[in-house]
C-alpha positions in Angstrom: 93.4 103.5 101.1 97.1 103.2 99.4 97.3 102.6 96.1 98.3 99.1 95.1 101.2 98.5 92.5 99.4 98.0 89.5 97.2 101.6 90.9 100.9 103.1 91.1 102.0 101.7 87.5 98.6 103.0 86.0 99.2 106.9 87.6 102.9 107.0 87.0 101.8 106.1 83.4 99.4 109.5 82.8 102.8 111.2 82.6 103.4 109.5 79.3 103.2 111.5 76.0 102.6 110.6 72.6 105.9 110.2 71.1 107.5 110.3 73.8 110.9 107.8 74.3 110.9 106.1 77.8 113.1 103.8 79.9 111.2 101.3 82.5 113.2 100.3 85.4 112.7 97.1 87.2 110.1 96.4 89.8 107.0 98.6 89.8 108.2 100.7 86.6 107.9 97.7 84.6 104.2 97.5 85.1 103.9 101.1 83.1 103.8 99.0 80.3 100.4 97.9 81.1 98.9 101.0 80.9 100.4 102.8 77.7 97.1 104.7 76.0 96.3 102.0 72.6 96.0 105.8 70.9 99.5 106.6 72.1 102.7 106.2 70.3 105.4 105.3 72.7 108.8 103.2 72.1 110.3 101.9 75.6 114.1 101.8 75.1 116.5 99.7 77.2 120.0 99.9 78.7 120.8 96.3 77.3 120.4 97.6 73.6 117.0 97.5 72.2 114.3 99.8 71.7 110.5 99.4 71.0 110.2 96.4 73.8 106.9 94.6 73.0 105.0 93.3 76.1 105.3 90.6 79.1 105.2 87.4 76.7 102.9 84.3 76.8 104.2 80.8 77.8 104.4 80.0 74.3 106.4 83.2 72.9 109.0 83.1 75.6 112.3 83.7 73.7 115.5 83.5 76.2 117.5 85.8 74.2 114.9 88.5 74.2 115.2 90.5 77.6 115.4 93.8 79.4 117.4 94.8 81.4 116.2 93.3 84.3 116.6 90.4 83.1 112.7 89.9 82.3 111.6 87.9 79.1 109.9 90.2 77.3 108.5 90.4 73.1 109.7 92.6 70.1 108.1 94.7 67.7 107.6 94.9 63.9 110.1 98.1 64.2 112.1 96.6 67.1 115.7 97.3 66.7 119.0 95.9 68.4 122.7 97.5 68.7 125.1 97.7 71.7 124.7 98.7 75.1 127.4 101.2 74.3 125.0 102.8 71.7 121.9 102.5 74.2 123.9 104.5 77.0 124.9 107.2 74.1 120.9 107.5 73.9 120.7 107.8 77.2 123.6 110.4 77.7 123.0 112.4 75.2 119.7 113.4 76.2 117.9 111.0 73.8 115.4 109.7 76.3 112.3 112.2 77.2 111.1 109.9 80.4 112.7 107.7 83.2 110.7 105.7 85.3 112.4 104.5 88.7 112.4 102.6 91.7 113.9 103.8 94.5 115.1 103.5 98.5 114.9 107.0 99.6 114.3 110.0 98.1 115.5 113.9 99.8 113.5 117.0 99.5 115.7 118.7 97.1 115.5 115.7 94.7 118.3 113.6 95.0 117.8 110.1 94.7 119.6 106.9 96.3 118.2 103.4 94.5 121.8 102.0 94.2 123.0 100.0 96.8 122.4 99.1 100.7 126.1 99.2 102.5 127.2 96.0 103.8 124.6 93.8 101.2 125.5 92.2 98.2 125.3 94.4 95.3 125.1 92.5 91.8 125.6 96.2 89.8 124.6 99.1 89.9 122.7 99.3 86.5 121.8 102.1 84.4 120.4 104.5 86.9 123.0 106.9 87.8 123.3 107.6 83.8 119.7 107.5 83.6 119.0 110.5 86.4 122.0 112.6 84.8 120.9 111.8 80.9 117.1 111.5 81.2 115.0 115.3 80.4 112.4 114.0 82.9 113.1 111.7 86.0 109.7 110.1 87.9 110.4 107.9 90.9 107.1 104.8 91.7 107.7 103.4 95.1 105.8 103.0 98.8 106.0 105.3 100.7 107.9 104.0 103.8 110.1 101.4 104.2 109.1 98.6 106.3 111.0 96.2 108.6 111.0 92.4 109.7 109.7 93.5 112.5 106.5 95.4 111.4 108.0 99.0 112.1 107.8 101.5 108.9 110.5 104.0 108.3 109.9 107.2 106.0 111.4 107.5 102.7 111.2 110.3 102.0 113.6 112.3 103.5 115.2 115.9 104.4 118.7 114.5 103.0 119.2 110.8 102.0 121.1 109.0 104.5 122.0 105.8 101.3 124.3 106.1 99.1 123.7 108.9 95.9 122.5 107.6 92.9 122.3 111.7 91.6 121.5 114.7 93.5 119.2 117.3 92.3 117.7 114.8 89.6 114.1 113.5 90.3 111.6 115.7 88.4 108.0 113.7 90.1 107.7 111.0 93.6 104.8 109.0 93.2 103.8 106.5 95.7 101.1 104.1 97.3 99.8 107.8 99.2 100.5 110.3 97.0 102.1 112.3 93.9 104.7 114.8 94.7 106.6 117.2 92.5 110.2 118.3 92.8 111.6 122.0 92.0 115.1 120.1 91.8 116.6 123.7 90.1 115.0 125.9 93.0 114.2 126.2 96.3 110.6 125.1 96.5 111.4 121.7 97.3 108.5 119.4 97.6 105.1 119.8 96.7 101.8 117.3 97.1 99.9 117.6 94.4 97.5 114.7 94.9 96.6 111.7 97.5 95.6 108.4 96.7 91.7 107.8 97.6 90.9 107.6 101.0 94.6 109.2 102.5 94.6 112.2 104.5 97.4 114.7 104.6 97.8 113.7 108.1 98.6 110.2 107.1 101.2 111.6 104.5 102.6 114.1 107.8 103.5 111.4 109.6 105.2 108.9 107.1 107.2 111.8 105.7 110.2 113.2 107.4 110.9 115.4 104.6 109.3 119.2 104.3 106.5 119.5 101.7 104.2 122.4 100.6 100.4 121.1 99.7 98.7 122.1 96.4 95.9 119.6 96.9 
């Protein structure tokens, strides 16, 4: 049986360590926040200019003025701190970060990544992400595993090469999605490994929603 999203925001969030700095994205990544260890020390940072975001807030501490970047409400902490976006995207640039959490729209077997844009929609900006999968030390992608369309039909998205528009190439370390955890040997040749399914898949299952190659270490 797939894994649902908050299953998905609970495994991509056993690849946090303590100390570690980390940047949500929107969608699924921002459920990671549920599952931070209470024994773990970790600050979230955000492209907008704040790190050590609080969590989702209740009716009665909404404060407008206290978003992420995706535009979600969110609360602050005791050592909360606030400066540009221009300083936040140094952080991110200079290798500041240790952990990137992403959505995307298709991902290719060497690792690149497209979670940008669809040609021919409207596209309000394209964010942080191509600074944060050239910046980040460690790049893990949360999505489903195909995409699926009005019409019922699925599509894989994982892919031999990415047929989108490039967000980075060569940049995404871990896949996980609602069938299974794959790694990435972005600086090799190895490609694409599985290295765990989601209770009650097969490989078979994964075989046939995946058009990309992958080796099996489960």
């Amino acid at each position: 049986m797939a894994w649902t999203r908050d299953q998905l925001a609970e495994r991509a969030a056993k690849e946090l360590e303590d100390g570690f700095y980390v940047n949500l994205g929107i969608g699924i990544p921002t459920l990671v926040a549920n599952y931070i260890p209470e024994d773990m020390d970790v600050t979230l940072q955000s492209e907008n200019g704040m790190l050590g975001m609080g969590p989702f807030p209740t009716e009665d501490q909404v404060d407008p003025d206290l978003i992420n970047a995706g535009k979600q409400t969110i609360t602050e902490l005791r050592r909360t701190s606030y400066f540009s976006s221009a300083d936040s995207f140094a952080m991110i640039r200079g290798g500041h970060i240790n952990l990137s959490i992403l959505g995307a729209m298709e991902i290719s077997e060497k690792g690149d990544i497209a979670n940008w844009m669809i040609p021919g929609k409207m596209v309000k900006g394209m964010g942080g992400a191509m600074d944060l999968v050239a910046g980040v030390k460690k790049v893990v992608v949360v999505m489903e595993h195909v995409a699926k369309g009005k019409d019922g039909s699925e599509s894989p998205k994982l892919l031999k090469g990415c047929d989108l528009p490039l967000t980075g190439t060569r940049v995404v370390d871990m896949v996980i999605t609602d069938l299974g955890v794959f790694t990435i040997d972005k600086e090799g040749d190895d490609g694409m490994t599985l290295i765990e399914l989601a209770d009650g898949v097969s490989v078979d299952e994964i075989k046939a929603k995946t058009q990309a190659a992958f080796k099996i270490a489960v």
